[in-house]
C-alpha positions in Angstrom: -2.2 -7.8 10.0 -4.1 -7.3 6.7 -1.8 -8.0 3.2 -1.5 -4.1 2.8 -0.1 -4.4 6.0 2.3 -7.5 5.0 3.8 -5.9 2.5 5.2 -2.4 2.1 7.2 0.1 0.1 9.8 2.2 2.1 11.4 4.9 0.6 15.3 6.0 1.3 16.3 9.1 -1.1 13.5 8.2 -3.9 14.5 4.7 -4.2 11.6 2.4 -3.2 12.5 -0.3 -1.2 9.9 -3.5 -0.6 9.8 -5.0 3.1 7.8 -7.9 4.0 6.9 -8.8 7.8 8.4 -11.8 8.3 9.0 -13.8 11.6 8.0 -10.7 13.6 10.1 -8.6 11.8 10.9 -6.3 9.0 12.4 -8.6 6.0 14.0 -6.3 3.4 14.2 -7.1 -0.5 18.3 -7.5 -0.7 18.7 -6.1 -4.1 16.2 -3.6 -3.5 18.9 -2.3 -0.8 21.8 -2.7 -3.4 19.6 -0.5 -5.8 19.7 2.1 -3.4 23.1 2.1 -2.5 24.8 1.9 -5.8 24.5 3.3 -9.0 24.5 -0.3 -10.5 22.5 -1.0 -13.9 22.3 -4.7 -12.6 21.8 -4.8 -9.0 20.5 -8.5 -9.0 24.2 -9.2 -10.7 25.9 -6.9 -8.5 24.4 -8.4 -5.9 25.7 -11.7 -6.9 29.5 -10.5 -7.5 29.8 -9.2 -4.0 27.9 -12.1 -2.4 30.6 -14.2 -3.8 33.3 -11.8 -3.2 32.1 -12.0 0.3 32.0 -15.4 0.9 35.7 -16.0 -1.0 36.6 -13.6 2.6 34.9 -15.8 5.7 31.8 -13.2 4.9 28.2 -15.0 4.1 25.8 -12.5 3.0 22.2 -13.9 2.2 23.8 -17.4 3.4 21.0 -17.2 6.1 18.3 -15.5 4.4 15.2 -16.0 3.7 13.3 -16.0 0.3 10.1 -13.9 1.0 6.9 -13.2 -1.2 6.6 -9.8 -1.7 5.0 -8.0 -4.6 6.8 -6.9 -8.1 6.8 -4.3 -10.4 3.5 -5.7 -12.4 1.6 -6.4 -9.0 2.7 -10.2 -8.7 4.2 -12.1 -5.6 7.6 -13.7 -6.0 9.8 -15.4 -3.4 12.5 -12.5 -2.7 16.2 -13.2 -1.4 15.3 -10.8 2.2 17.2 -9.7 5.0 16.5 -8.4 8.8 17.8 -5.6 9.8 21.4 -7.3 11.0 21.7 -9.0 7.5 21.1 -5.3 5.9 23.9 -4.1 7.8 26.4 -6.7 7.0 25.0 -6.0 3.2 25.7 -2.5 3.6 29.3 -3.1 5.0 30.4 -4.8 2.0 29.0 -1.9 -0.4 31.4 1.6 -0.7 29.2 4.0 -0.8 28.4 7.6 0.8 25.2 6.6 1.2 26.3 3.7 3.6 25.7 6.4 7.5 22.2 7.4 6.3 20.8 4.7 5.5 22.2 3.3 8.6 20.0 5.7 10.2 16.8 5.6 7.6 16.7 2.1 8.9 16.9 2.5 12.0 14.2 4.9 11.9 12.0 2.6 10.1 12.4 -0.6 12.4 12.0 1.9 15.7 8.5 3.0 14.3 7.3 -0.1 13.8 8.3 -1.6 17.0 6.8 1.5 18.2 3.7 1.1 16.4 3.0 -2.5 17.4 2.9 -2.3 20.8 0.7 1.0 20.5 -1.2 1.3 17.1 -2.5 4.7 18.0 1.1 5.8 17.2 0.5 4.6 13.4 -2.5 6.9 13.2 -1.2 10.3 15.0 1.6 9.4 12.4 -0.9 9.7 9.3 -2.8 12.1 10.8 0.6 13.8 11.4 1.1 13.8 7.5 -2.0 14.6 6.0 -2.0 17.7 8.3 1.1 18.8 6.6 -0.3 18.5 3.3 -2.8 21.0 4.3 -5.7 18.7 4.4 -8.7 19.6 7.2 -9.1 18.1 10.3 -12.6 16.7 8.9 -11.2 15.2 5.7 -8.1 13.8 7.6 -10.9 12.2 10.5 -13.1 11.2 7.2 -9.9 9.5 5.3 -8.7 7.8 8.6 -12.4 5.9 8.7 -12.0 5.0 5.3 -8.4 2.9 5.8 -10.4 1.5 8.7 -13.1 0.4 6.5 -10.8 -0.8 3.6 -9.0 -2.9 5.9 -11.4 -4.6 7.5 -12.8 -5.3 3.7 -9.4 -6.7 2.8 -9.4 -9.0 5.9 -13.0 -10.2 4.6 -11.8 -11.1 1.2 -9.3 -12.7 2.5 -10.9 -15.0 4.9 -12.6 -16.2 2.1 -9.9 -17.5 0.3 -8.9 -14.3 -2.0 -4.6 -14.0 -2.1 -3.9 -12.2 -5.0 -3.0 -8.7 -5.5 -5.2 -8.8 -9.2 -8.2 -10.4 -7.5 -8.3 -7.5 -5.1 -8.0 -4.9 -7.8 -10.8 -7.0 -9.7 -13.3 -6.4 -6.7 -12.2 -3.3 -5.8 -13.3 -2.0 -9.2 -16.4 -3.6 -9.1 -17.2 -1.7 -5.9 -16.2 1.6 -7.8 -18.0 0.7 -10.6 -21.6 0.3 -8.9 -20.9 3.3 -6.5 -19.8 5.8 -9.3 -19.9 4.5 -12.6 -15.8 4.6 -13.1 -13.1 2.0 -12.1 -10.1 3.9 -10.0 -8.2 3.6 -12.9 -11.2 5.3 -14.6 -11.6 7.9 -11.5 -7.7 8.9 -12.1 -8.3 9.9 -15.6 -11.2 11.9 -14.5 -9.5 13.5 -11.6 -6.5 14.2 -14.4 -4.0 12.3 -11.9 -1.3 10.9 -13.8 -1.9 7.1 -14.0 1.4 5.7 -13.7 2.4 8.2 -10.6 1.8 7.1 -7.1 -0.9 9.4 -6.5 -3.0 7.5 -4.3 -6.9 8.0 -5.5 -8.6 8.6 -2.2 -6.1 11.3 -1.2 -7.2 13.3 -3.8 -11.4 12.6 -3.3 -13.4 15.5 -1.0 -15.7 14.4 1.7 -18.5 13.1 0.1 -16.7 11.0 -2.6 -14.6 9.4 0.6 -18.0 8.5 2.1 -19.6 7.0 -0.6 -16.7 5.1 -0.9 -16.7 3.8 2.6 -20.3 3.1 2.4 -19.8 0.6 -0.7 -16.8 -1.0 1.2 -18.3 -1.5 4.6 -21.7 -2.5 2.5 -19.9 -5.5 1.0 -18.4 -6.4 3.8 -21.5 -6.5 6.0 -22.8 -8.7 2.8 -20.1 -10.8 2.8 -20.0 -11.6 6.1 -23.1 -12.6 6.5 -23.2 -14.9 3.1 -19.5 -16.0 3.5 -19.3 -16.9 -0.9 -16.8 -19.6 -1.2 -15.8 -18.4 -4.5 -14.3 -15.3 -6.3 -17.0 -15.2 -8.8 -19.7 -15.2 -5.3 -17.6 -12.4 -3.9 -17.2 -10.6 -7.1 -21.1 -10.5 -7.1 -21.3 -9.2 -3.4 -19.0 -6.4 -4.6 -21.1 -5.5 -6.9 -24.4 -5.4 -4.7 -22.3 -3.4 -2.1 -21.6 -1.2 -5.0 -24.7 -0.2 -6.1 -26.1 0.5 -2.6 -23.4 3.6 -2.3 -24.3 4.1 -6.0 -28.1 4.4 -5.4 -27.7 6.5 -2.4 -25.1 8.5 -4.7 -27.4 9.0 -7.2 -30.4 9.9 -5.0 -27.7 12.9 -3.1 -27.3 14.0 -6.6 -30.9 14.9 -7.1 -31.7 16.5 -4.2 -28.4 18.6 -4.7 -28.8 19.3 -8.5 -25.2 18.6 -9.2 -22.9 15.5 -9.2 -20.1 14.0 -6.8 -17.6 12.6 -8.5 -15.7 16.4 -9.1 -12.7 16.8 -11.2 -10.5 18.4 -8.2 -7.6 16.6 -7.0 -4.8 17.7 -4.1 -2.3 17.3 -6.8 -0.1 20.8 -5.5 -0.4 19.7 -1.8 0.8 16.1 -2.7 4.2 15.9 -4.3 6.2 14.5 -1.6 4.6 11.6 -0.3 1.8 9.5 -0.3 -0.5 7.3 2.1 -3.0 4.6 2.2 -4.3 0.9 1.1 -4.2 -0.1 -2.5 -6.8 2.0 -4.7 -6.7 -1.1 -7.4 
């Protein structure tokens, strides 16, 4: 399992809620979970009251816990005070709140699909296929996106293998590989595509088919690369990225010419995309 796959957001009535897998199981973020349930400015502190509350009564939430890295806010990885899905319950037990049933059930939900999903992955991807489908995408894109995570993945696993952990260092050679295949970083490619920067709009869900396979040819290019010249530093791999780059960006620029216009469009999926989103990390 790749660090996309590690670490997650789950969402339960538009709160976001991070998980880590952990011990082969979902670990979720215990204030996260209070966030959700309450209406609390401080969750961290209401977390705390009821913790003690808790304990005062025979109860020990979090007593068992573990602290798990999972990513923040700004994109870093901090040890988080996580629970399984019996320590969420006992969490939610000690909350009042309406919300208490369906999240009961959201939960459930979550940990049956991934249960589901591990001891047959093909589920994960008739799942995705499932909801790109119902955002009205084509059974060519959908096949084309599907490659692509494939692709990304096994890139991420590369990186790793050579030593690269951190969220920024993967956004660093990620851009590199955007930057040699079309001459914009995603961050760059957002503004073009006029998706709001700060949303979770998730760039490749809103490329056509040709932008998705240049894409996947720059990935798959540097991971070929790297593979083959293992670097045994981030400033080697950063380097690779940017020879895998500029293969996708030659062969970009050369489709260009023959087809007298250029790839990178200014459409985006935006209408057909408000209610959830899929896929790796752009950045």
């Amino acid at each position: 399992m790749n660090e996309a796959q590690h670490n997650k957001l789950v969402i339960f009535q538009s709160k976001e809620i991070r998980r880590a897998w952990h011990n082969d199981e979902w670990f979720y973020s215990l204030v996260d979970v209070v966030c959700a349930l309450t209406a609390s400015a401080n969750p961290t502190d209401y977390l705390k009251k009821i913790r003690k509350r808790d304990e005062e009564l025979g109860i020990y939430i979090g007593t068992n816990c573990p602290q798990v890295e999972m990513l923040t806010t700004s994109g870093k990885k901090r040890k988080t005070l996580a629970g399984n899905t019996k320590d969420i319950f006992r969490l939610i037990q000690s909350i009042p709140s309406k919300k208490a049933e369906p999240f009961k059930q959201w939960l459930a939900q979550v940990g049956h699909e991934r249960i589901q999903e591990i001891e047959d992955p093909e589920l994960a991807q008739e799942r995705m296929k499932s909801l790109y489908e119902k955002k009205g995408y084509s059974k060519e894109w959908i096949d084309k996106r599907l490659r692509g995570i494939a692709i990304r993945q096994n890139l991420t696993d590369e990186w790793q293998e050579r030593g690269i952990q951190e969220h920024k260092d993967f956004a660093i050679l990620t851009a590199e590989i955007s930057k040699a295949t079309f001459g914009m970083t995603p961050s760059e490619y957002k503004t073009h595509k006029n998706l709001p920067q700060k949303s979770k709009a998730n760039l490749r869900d809103h490329m056509d088919d040709l932008e998705l396979i240049f894409t996947m040819l720059g990935e798959r290019v540097t991971t070929e690369i790297s593979q083959e010249e293992k670097p045994d530093t981030f400033s080697k791999s950063k380097k690779i990225a940017q020879r895998g780059g500029s293969v996708a960006g030659n062969a970009r620029k050369q489709t260009e010419k023959e087809l007298g216009r250029k790839i990178s469009t200014k459409e985006n999926y935006l209408p057909k995309t408000t209610l959830f989103e899929i896929g790796e990390d752009d950045e």
